[in-house]
Each structure stands twice: as structure tokens, then as C-alpha cells.
C-alpha positions in Angstrom: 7.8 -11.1 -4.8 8.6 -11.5 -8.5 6.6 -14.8 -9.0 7.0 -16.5 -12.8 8.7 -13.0 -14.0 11.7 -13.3 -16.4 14.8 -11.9 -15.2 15.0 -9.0 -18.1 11.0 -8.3 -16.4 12.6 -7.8 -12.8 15.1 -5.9 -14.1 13.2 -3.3 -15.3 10.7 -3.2 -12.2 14.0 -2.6 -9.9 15.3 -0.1 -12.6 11.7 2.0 -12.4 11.6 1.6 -16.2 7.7 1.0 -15.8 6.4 1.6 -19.0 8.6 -1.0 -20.3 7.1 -3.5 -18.7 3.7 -5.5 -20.2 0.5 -3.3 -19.9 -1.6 -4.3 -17.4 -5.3 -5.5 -18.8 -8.1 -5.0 -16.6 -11.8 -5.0 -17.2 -13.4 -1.2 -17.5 -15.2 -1.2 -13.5 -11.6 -2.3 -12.2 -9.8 0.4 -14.3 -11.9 2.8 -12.9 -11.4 1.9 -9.6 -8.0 1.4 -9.4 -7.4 4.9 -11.1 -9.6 6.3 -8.3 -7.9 4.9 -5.4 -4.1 4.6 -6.7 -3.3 7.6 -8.7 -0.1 6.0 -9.3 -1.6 4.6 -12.3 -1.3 7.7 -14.2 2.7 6.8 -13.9 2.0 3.3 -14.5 2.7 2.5 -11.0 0.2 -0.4 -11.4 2.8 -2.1 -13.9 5.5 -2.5 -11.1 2.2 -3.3 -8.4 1.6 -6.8 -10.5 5.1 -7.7 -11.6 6.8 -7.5 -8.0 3.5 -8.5 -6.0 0.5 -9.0 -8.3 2.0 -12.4 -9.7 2.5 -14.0 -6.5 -1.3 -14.0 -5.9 -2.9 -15.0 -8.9 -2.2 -15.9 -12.7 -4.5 -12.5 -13.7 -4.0 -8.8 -12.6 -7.9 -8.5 -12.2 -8.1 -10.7 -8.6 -5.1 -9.3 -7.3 -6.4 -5.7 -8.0 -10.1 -6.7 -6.9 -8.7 -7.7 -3.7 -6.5 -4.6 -2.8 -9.4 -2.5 -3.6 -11.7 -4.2 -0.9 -8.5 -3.8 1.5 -7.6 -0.5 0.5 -11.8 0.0 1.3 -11.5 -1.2 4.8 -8.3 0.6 5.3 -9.9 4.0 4.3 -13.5 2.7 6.4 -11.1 2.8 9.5 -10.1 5.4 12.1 -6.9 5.1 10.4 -8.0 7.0 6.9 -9.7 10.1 9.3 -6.3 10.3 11.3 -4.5 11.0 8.2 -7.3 13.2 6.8 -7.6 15.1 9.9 -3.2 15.4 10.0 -2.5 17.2 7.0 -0.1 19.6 7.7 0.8 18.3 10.8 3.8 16.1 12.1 2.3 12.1 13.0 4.6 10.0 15.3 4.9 6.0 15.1 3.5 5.5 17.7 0.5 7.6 17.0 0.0 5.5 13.1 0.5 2.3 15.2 -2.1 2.9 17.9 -4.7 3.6 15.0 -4.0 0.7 14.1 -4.6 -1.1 17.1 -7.7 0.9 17.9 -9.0 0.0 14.5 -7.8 -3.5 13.4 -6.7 -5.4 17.0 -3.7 -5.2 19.7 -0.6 -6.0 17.9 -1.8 -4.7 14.6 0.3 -1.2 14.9 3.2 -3.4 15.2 3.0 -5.0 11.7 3.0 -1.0 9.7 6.2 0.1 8.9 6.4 4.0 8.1 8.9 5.0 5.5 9.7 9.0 5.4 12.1 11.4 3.3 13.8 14.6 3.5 12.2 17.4 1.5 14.8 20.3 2.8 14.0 20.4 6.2 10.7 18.7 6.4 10.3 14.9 7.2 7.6 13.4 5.0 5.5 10.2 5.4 5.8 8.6 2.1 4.4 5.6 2.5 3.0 2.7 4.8 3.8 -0.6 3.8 0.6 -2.8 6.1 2.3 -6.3 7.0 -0.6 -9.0 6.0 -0.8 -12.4 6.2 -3.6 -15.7 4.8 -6.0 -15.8 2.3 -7.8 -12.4 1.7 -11.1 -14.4 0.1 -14.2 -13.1 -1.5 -14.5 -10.9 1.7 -11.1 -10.2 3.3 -10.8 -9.2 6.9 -8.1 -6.8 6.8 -8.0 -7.0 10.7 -7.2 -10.7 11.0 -4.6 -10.5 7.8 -2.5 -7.6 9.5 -2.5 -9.3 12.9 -1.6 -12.7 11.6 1.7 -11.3 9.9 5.1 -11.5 12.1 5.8 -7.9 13.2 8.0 -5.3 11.7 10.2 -2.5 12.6 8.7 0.6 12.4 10.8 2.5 10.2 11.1 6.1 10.7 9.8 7.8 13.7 6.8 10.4 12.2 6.8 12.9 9.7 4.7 15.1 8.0 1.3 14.2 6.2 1.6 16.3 2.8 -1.6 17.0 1.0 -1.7 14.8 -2.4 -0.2 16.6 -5.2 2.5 18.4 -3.4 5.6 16.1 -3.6 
């Protein structure tokens, strides 16, 4: 995290001040793309993406960006994407995100997915999944082997909600 970023750089990353941070120049295609599969972008989410992660993988946003496409790709060409899909509305446990995982990526790759929720009122949320990876992604990453080589992780809350985009 935070590779070659100035102090004043972090700062404002931690502080969510995101649009004060350097825009982030990519070619048209990988725009494009990125605003497709990370709507985040439209509140510059990509900004704090490349300053706390991005620049610990290459010298240039485009590779890093490239690369979590194709993962993000293989992510939503898994069984995972459809039980998500298939959820919304309904309550998913742990243990049911972490055995999609293990049915699509290898035994052992459920245990590297932490699940972070939050309250809205009475409702438990999933919010995100933060996907523990490990090596070299390369020109043609194996998203399998990456999650499975990366030490385990707790796995945050116990199952929430899947909200429809938009909502929250």
C-alpha cells in the first residue's frame, strides 16, 4: 500500500478527499472499461484505487487497471458473480460467499475473502469483498492460483444482505 506516494498524497487518500488527489490518465478503451465495471469512478474512486494500491504494482495506472479488469472478468465468469446475481434481496452467509469460492477458484480459496457489512437501520448489508491475492497476475492472470496462494483471512462479518446497485 501507498508505494512512492508523498505523505500530503496519503493524507488525503485516508481523508476521502479524492478529487484532490492527481487525476488518473488512462487511454480511451481502459476509461471505458473501468467506468463499466467500477462505477466508483464517477466519485473518483479510481483516484484512491492507484494511490493506496495502484503504485505498488507498476509506475503507470494503465497496467494496474488492465490487470484488475481481466480479474474482475474472471471473477464475474465464475459461479461467484451468478450467486450474487441470483441473491439480491436475500440474506448470504460466510460460509455460503466462501464455498463459491471454493467451488469456483479451489479448496482453501473461500478462506482468503473477507466480507465487510454495515448497518442500514435494521438491515445488514454486504458492502464489500476484499479477494486476498497473491504472485504475479501476468499477461493472463489465473485468478484461481493468486487467491489460493495468499495466507488466509478472517472472514469479517457473518452475511448480510445483497442490495441491488444504486440503492445505498
Amino acid at each position: 500500500q501507498y508505494c512512492g506516494v508523498s505523505a500530503a498524497q496519503r493524507e488525503r487518500d485516508e481523508d476521502s478527499r479524492w478529487s484532490a488527489l492527481p487525476a488518473v490518465e488512462l487511454d480511451p478503451a481502459t476509461r471505458h472499461l473501468l467506468d463499466e465495471v467500477m462505477p466508483g469512478t464517477r466519485s473518483l474512486l479510481e483516484r484512491h484505487e492507484w494511490i493506496k494500491h495502484g503504485t505498488c504494482f507498476s509506475d503507470e495506472p494503465g497496467p494496474y487497471f488492465a490487470t484488475s479488469i481481466l480479474l474482475l472478468a474472471a471473477l464475474n465468469a465464475s459461479p461467484v458473480r451468478e450467486l450474487f446475481a441470483t441473491s439480491i434481496g436475500k440474506t448470504l452467509s460466510r460460509d455460503e460467499i466462501r464455498g463459491a469460492f471454493d467451488s469456483a477458484f479451489g479448496p482453501g480459496a473461500g478462506n482468503r475473502v473477507r466480507i465487510a457489512c454495515e448497518d442500514d437501520g435494521r438491515r445488514s448489508i454486504i458492502t464489500e469483498l476484499t479477494i486476498g491475492l497473491y504472485g504475479t497476475p501476468g499477461q493472463t492472470p489465473n485468478l484461481g492460483k493468486l487467491i489460493r496462494a495468499a495466507n488466509p483471512t478472517d472472514g469479517g462479518c457473518l452475511g448480510g444482505i445483497v442490495d441491488a446497485v444504486g440503492l445505498q
